[in-house]
N, C-alpha and C positions, 0 to 999 in steps of 0.2 A: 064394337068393343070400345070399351071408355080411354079414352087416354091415357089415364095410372096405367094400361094395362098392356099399351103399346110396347114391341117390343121391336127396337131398331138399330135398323144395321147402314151405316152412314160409311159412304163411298166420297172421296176428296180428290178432284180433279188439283190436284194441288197447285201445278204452275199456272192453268189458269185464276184461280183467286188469290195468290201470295202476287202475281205479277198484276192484277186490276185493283189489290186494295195499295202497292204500293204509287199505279200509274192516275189511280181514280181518287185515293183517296191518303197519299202519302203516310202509308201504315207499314213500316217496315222495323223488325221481321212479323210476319204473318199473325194476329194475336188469334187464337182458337180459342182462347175462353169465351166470349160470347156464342160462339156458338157452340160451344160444350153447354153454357147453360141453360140455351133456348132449347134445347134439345133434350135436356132435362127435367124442364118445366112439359114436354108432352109424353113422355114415357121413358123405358128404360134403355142406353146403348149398347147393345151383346157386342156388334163391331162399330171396329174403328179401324177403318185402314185407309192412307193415303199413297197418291201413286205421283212420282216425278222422277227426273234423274237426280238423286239430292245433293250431286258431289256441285251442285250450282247451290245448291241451301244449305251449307253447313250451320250456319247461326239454327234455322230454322229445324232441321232434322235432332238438333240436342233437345230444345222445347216441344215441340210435335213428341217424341220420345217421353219426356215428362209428364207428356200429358195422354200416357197410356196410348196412343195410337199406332198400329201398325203400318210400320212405312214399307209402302211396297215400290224396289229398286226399278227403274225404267231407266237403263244405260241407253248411250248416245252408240248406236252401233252407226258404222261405216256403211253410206250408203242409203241409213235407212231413216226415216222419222218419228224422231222420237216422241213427237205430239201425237201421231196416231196411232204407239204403240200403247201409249199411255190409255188411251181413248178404249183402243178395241180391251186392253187386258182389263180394266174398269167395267165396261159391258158385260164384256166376260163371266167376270166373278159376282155380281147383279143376278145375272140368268143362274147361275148355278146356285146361287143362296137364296135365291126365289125357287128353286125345283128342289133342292136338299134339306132348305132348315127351314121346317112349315110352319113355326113357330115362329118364325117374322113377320109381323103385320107390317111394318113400315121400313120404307125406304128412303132414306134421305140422299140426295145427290149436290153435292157442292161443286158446283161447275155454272158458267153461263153461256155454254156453248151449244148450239142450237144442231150442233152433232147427236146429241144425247136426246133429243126429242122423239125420237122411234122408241129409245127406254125407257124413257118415260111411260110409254103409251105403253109398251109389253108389259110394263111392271101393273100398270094399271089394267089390265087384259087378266092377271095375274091373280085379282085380288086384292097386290098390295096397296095401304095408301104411299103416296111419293109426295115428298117434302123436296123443292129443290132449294140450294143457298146458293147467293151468288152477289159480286159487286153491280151495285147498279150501272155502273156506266162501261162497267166491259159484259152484260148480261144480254144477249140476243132478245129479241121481241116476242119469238116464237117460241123461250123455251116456259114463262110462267102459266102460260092457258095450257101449256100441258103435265099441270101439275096438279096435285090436290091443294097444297097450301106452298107457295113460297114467299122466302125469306132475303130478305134483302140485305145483305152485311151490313150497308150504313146503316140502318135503320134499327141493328141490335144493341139492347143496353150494353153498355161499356164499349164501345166502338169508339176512341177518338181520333177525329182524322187530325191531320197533321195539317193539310191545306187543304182550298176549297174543292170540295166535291164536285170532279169531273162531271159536265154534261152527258146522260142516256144517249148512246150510240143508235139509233131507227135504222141500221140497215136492215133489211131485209133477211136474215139466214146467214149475216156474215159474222167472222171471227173477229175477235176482239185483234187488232194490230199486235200488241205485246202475246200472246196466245200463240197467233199463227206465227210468229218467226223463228226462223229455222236456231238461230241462236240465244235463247230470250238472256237477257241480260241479269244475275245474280240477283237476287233481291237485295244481301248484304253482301258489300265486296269484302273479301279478305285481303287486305295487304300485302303476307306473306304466304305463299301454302303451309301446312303444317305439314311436318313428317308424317307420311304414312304408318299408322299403327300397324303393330305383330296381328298374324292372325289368329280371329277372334277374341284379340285383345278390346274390349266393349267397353269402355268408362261407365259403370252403374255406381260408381262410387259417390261421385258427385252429387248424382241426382237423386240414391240414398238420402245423403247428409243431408242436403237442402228439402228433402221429405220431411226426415224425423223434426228437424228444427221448426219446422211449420207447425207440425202436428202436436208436438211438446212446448213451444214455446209462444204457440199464433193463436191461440184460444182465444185465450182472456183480450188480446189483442182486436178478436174480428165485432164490430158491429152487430149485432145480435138482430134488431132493432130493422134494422136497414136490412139484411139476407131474410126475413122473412115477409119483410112487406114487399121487398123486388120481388121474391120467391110469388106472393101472393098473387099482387100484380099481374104476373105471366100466367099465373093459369087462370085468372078470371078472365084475363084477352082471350084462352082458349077453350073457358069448357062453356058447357051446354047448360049447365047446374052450377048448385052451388057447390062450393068449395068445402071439404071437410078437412078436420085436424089433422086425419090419418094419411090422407091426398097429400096433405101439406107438408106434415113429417115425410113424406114417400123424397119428394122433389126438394126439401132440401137435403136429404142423403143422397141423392143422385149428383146434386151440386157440389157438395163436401162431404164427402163417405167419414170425415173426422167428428163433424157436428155431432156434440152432446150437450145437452141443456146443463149437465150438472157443470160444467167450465163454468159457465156462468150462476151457477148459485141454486139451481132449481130441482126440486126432486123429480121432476118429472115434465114431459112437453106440456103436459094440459095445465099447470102451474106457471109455466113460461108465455100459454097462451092468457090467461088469467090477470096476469102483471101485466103484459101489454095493453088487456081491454082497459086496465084500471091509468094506464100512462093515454089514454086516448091512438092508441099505435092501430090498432084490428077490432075488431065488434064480433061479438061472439053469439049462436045463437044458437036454439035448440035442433040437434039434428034428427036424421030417423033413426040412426043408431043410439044405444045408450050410452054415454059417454065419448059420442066422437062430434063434438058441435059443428055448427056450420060458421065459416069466418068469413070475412068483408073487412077490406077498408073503410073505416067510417065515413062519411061526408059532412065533411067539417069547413066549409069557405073560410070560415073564420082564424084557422090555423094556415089556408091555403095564401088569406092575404096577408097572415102576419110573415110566411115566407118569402113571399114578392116583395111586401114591404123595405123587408131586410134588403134585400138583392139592389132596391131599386136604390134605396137610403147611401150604402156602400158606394155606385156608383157615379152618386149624384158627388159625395165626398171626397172618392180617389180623382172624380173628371177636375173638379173644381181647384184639387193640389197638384196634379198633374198631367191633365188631359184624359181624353178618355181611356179607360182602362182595358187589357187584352184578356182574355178571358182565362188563359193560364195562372195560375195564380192566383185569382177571385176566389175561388170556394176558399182558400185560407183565410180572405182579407173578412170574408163570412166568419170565420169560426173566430178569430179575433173578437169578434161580438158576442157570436153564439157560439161555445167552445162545441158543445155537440151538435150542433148543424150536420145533418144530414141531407140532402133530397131526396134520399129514398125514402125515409119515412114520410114522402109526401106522394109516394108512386111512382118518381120518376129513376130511370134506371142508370143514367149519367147525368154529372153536372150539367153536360153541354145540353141535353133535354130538359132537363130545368130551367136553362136560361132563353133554348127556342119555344117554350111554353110562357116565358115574364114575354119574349118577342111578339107571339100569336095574341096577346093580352093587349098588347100595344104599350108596356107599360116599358121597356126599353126598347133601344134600338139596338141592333147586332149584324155587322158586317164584315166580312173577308178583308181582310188587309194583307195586300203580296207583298208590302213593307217588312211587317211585323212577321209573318209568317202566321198567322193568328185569327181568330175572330175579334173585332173590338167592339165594345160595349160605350152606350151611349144614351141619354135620357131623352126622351121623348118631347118634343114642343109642344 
């Protein structure tokens, strides 16, 4: 079955990966859009459900909420552990939506605990394929050979860490430290407790507003530009073929169920694809269908080093006025130059990939600094 076609139901070990992207990679509260959107770029999400005790995630359980996910309660009972309750009711509802809903090809598991390697394997015994997510350095060894593809937090577009990326834990089968204790520590502290709401008193009000005003006022706002070369990006890392218009229209409405080309001025996507082959953005080409072409990023060096150029020029200027520069706050000292600087429309899916790609180039240097809190940027000898 093609990828457009997949249809997946994503399982979230939630305290294990809110508690390894804040211990591994200082990412607090938990950001799920990246992996809302890698997961959208291979097919479509039926479920979303996460499992923790959330009265430790309050920041977290409002966002997780917003973003359509079913949180499912795992209370701290007396006596008992709430990591394994987590675990087995997880398992649990895996096996039953692998026996009841036959229309799931794919399971995604967001977890790196090498507890979940037997579900792996059942799911895979199954028929289904298994996608596991997980932070590199709280992810067991044993749990990606038992997967069909997995996915590595740090390693997904828009992931920024905060500090330098924890070292990969090589034990053997063991639990990540912050995972296995018996009290894991809030991801974000609250200060104060808040009063206890009336029952069933739900706040959907907020997250209404802060809907409509996205969807009403964030249009004309979003990059056009940049969401469809990321968009593109992802699924030429994934597919087998090439990529068609219709593919591509599928996965950015899985991204943003709001996107319409006419926000931006166009009567139609294949008129929005059109304008970008003519800005040099995608390359278009004839498909087997009539009217659904085939798309590609162009390959264009000459674009790729007028971008490094930029990057490199910037921090040869900022090091020279004030030492080397942090990497916070560079993509603006960019757009200073080039007001529409994007890196996406160069393929890459974060600033910060942009600049470990000028790194891999050799054409800057870039390093952790526990001073700064920061990576800092540096020209090359």
């Amino acid at each position: 079955m093609a990828h457009e076609d997949e249809r997946i139901a994503l399982l979230l070990d939630y305290e294990n990966l809110a508690i390894g992207a804040r211990d591994g990679l200082g990412v607090v509260p938990f950001d799920f859009g990246p992996v809302a959107d890698a997961l959208a770029e291979r097919g479509r999400v039926v479920v979303r459900r996460a499992y923790a005790d959330w009265s430790a995630f309050d920041e977290d359980r409002r966002l997780m909420a917003r973003a359509q996910v079913e949180l499912i309660e795992i209370p701290q009972r007396i006596g008992g552990s709430r990591k394994n309750a987590a675990d087995i009711k997880l398992a649990v509802d895996a096996i039953e939506l692998a026996y009841e809903r036959d229309f799931i090809t794919t399971f995604a598991i967001g977890t790196g605990d090498s507890d979940f390697t037997p579900l792996m394997h059942k799911l895979r015994e199954l028929d289904r394929r298994v996608i596991g997510i997980g932070v590199q350095s709280s992810t067991s060894a044993l749990l990606p050979p038992a997967c069909d593809e997995f996915l590595f937090y740090d390693r997904l577009p828009g992931v920024e860490p905060s500090q330098e990326p924890a070292k990969p834990r090589r034990r053997r089968g063991s639990r990540p430290p912050a995972a296995a204790a018996a009290e894991p520590a809030p991801v974000a502290a609250v200060p104060e407790p808040a009063p206890a709401p009336a029952p069933f008193d739900i706040s959907f009000r907020d997250a209404a507003a802060e809907a409509e005003e996205t969807a009403t006022t964030g249009a004309e706002e979003r990059d056009v530009d940049g969401l469809v070369v990321s968009t593109l990006t992802g699924l030429m890392r994934q597919a087998d073929g090439p990529v068609s218009a219709s593919r591509l229209k599928r996965a950015i409405l899985r991204k943003d169920p709001t996107f319409d080309e006419s926000d931006h001025g166009f009567r139609g996507f294949g008129e929005l694809l059109r304008h970008l082959e003519g800005q040099g953005v995608v390359t278009l080409a004839q498909g087997t269908a009539q009217g659904d072409p085939e798309i590609s990023v162009p390959e264009d060096p000459d674009a790729d080093h007028d971008a490094f150029a930029l990057l490199v020029d910037v921090v040869r200027e900022l090091s020279a006025a004030a030492g080397p520069p942090q990497l916070s706050g560079l993509k603006d000292q960019l757009r200073k130059r080039v007001p529409d600087f994007s890196e996406k429309r160069y393929g890459f899916g974060s600033f910060l990939s942009f600049a470990k790609a000028a790194r891999a180039r050799n054409l800057v240097g870039m390093e952790w600094s526990d001073d700064s809190g920061d990576y800092v940027l540096s020209l090359r000898s």
